[in-house]
C-alpha positions as CSV (number, residue, x, y, z in Angstrom):
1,X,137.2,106.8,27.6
2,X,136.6,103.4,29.4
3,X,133.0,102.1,28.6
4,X,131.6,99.1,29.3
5,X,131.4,95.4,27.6
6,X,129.7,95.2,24.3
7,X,127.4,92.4,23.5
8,X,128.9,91.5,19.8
9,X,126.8,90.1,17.1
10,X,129.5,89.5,15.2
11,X,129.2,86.2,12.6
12,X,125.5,85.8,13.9
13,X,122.6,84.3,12.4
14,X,120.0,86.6,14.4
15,X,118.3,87.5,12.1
16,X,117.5,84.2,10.2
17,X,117.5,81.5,13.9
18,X,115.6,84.1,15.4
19,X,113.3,86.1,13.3
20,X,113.0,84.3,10.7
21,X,113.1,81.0,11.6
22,X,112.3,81.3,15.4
23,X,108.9,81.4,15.3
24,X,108.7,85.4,16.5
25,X,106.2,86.5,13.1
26,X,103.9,87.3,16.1
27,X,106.1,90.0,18.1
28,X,107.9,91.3,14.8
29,X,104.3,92.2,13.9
30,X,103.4,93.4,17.0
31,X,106.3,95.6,17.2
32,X,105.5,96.7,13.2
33,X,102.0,97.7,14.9
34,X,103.8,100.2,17.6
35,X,106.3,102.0,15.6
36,X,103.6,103.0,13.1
37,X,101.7,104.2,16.0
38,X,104.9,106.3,17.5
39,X,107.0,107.1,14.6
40,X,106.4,110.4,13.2
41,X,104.9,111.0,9.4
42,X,108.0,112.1,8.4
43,X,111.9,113.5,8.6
44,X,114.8,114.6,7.6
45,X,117.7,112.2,9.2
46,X,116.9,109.2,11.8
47,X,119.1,106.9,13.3
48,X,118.6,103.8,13.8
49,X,120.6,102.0,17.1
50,X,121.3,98.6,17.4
51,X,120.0,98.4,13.7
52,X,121.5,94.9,13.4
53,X,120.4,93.1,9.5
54,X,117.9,96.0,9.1
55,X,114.5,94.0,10.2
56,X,113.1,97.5,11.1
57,X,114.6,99.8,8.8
58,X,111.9,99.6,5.8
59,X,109.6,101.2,8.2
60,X,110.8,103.8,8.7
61,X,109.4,105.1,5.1
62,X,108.7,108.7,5.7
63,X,112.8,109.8,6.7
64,X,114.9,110.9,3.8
65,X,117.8,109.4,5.3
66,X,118.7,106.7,8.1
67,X,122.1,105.9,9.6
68,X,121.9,102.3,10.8
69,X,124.6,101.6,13.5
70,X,125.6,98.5,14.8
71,X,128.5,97.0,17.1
72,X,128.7,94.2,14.6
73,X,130.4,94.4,10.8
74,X,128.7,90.8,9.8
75,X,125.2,92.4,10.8
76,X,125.6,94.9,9.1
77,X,126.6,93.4,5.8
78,X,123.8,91.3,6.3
79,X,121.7,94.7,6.5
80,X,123.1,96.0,3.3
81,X,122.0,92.6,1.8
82,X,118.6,93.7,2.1
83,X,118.5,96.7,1.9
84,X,121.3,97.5,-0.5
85,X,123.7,100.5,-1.0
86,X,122.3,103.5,-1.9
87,X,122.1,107.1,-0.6
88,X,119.6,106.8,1.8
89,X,121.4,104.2,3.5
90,X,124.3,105.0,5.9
91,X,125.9,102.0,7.6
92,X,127.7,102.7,10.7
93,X,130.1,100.6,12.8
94,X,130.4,101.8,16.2
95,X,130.3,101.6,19.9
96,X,126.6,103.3,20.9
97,X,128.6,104.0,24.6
98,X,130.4,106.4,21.8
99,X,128.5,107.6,18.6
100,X,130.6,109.2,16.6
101,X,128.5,111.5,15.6
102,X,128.6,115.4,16.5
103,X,125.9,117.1,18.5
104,X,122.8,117.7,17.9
105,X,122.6,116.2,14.4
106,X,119.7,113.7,13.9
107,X,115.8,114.8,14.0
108,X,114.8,111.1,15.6
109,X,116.5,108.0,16.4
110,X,115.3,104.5,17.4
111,X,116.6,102.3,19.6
112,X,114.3,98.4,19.4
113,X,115.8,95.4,21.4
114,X,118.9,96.9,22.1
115,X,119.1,98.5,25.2
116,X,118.8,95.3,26.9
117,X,122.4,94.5,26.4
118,X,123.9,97.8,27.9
119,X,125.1,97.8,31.3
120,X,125.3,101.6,31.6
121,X,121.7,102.3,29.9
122,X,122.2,105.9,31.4
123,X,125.3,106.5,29.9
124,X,124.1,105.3,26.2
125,X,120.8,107.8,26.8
126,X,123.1,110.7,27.6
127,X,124.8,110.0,24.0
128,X,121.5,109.6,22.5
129,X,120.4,113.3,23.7
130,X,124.0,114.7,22.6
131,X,123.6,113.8,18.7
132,X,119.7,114.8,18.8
133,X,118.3,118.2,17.9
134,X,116.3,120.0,20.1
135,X,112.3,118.6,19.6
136,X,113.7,115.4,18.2
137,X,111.2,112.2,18.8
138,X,113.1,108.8,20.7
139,X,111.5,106.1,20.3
140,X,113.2,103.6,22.8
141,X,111.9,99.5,23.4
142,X,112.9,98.1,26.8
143,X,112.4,94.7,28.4
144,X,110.2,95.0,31.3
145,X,111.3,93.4,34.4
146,X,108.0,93.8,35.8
147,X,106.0,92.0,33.4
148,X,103.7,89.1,34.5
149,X,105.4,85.9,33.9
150,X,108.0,87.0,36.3
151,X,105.6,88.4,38.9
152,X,104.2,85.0,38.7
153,X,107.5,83.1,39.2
154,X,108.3,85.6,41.7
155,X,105.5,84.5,43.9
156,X,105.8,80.8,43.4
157,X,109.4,80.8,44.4
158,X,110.9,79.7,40.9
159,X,113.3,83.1,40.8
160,X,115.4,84.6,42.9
161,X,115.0,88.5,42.0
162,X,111.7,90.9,42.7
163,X,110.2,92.1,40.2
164,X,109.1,95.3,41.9
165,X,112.3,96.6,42.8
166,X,113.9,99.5,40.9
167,X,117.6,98.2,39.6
168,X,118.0,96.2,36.5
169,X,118.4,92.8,36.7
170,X,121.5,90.8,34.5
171,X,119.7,87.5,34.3
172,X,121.9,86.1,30.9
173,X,125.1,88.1,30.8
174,X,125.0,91.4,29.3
175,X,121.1,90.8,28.8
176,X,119.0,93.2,31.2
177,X,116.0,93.6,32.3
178,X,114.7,97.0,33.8
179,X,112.2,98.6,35.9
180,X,109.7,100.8,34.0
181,X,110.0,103.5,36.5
182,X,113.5,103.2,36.1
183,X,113.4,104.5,32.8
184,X,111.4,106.7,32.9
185,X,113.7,107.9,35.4
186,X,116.8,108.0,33.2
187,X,114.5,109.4,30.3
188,X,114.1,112.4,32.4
189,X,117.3,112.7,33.6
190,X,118.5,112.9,30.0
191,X,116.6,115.6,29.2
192,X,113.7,113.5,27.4
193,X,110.4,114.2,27.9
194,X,108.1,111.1,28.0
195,X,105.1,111.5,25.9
196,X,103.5,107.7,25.0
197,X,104.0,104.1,26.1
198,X,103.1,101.3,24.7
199,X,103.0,97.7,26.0
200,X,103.8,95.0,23.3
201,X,104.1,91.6,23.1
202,X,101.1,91.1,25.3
203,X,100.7,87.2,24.3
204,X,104.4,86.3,23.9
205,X,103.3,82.6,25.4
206,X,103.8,79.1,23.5
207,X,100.4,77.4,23.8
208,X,99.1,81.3,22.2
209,X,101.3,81.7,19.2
210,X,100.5,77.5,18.4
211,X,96.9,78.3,18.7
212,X,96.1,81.0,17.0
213,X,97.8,82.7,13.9
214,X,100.6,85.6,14.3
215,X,98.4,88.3,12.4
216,X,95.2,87.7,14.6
217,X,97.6,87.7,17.6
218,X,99.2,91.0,16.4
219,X,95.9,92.6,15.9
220,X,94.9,91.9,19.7
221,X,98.1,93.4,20.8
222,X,97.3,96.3,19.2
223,X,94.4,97.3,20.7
224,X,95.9,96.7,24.6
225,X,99.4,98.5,23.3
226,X,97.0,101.1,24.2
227,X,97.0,100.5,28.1
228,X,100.6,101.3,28.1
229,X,100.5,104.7,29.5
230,X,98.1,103.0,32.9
231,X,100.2,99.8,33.4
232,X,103.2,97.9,32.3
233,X,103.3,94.4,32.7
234,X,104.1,92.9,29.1
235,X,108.0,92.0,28.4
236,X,108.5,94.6,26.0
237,X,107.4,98.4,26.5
238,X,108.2,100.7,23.5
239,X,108.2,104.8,24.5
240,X,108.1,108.2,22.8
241,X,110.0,111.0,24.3
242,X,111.0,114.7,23.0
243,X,114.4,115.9,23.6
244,X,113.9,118.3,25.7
245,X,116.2,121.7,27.0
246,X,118.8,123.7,25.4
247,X,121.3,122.1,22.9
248,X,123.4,122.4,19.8
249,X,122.5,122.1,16.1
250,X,124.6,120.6,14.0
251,X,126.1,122.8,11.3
252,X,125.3,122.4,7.8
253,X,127.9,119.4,6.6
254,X,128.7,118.3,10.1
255,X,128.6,114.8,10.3
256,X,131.1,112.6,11.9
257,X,133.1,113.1,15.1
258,X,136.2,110.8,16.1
259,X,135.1,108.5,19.3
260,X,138.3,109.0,20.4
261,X,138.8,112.6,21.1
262,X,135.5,113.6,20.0
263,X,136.9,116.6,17.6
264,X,134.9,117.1,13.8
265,X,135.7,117.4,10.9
266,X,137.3,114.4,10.3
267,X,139.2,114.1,6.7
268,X,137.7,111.6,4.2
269,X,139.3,109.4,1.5
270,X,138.3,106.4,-0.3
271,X,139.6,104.0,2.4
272,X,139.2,105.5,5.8
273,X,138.5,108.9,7.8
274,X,141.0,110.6,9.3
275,X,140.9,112.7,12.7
276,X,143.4,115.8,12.2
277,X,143.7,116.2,15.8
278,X,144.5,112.9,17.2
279,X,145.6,111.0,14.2
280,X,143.1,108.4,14.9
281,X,142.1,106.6,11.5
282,X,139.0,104.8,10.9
283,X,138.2,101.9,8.0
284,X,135.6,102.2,5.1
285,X,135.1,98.9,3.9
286,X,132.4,98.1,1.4
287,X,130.3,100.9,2.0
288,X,130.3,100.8,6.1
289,X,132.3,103.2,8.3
290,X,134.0,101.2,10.8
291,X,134.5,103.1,14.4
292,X,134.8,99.9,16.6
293,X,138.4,100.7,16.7
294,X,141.1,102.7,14.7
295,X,143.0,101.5,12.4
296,X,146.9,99.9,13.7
């Protein structure tokens, strides 16, 4: 299965140059607003895409379990760091254009800041749908093409690509950003039924977040999150959808899947999983299953 170019955190310091130290208290909060507002009071197994050093994960305090999956090993680590190794942490190392996971398994999933480095968004939906239950809650965060800043640079000439029109636009490589009706679109087409959006990072501009402080900021955008189902023109829309239609349950113990030839069980030792029907074998290194690639 040929899938499209990752974008590899591997050996980053996202989470410190960028959260921590980047000046971004205002969005993180802001986005700490919305997923209390969408996330459900409670569940049984989430997972968490594009989980990176687990900035989001402690919120998610009602689920008794939450896989976090990320293309990179060194984010990861950095995750477990924080969070440590326990039970009701399971670290995942994959491709999310392949979850090894078998069908219809999770109750919800997130997907925050992620979705803007996939060049085949579609194809990464359709997987999402596959490992989720029947009624499970998505909550998926895009970047809005049609936000205002760019509606504004639009008009005065200073970019080269509408705003309005429907196809995503690659304006760093392998960073995208999309139409809203777009997705909503592909949400529907992958058998999710939209139920809320909410429009975040309303006042993501310099001369605001040296103003005025990041909680009092936050607070604002909490109240016009709230316009998200009439307009969206902020850089950052989060959404709720149910999946939606027919589809399987995972049996009781069903867990992983190979990537490679999709088949489950796989066998389990100390130091790696095992597919019994292709051979393919995967690494468990210090507590995180490893699915970028098999082993040599």
């Amino acid at each position: 299965m040929t899938t499209p170019p990752v974008c590899d955190y591997e050996g980053s310091d996202y989470q410190t140059s960028f959260w921590d130290e980047g000046g971004r208290a205002y969005e993180d909060k802001a986005e700490e607003i919305a997923l209390k507002r969408l996330l459900p009071k409670s569940g049984k197994l989430l997972l968490e895409i594009g989980a990176g050093a687990g900035r989001n994960t402690p919120r998610y305090k009602g689920y008794e379990r939450i896989v976090l999956l990320d293309y990179s090993r060194t984010q990861l680590q950095q995750a477990q760091e924080r969070l440590g190794k326990n039970e009701r942490y399971i670290y995942v190392a994959a491709d999310a254009y392949k979850l090894p996971f078998v069908d219809g398994l999770f109750d919800s999933a997130t997907m925050i800041r992620t979705l803007h480095h996939m060049k085949d968004a579609p194809a990464v939906l359709r997987q999402v749908r596959r490992i989720l239950q029947p009624s499970a809650k998505f909550i998926l965060e895009y970047a809005n093409k049609l936000n205002l800043k760019a509606i504004l640079r639009y008009f005065l000439k200073k970019q080269d690509w509408s705003p309005f029109t429907p196809e995503q636009v690659e304006f760093v490589d392998l960073n995208f950003d999309f139409h809203p009706k777009t997705i909503r679109t592909w949400l529907k087409e992958s058998k999710f039924n939209l139920e809320n959006q909410l429009t975040v990072s309303h006042f993501r501009i310099a001369i605001a977040k040296r103003l005025f402080p990041a909680n009092f900021l936050a607070k604002l955008d909490g109240f016009a999150q709230l316009t998200g189902n009439w307009w969206q023109l902020t850089p950052s829309v989060f959404t709720l959808s149910t999946a939606i239609g027919e589809s399987a349950i995972a049996s009781e113990g069903a867990f992983f899947q190979c990537p490679q030839c999709n088949h489950a069980p796989l066998e389990e030792t100390p130091e790696m999983l095992i597919c019994p029907n292709c051979g393919a074998k995967y690494a468990i290194r210090n507590g995180i299953y490893d699915f970028r690639e098999p082993l040599a």
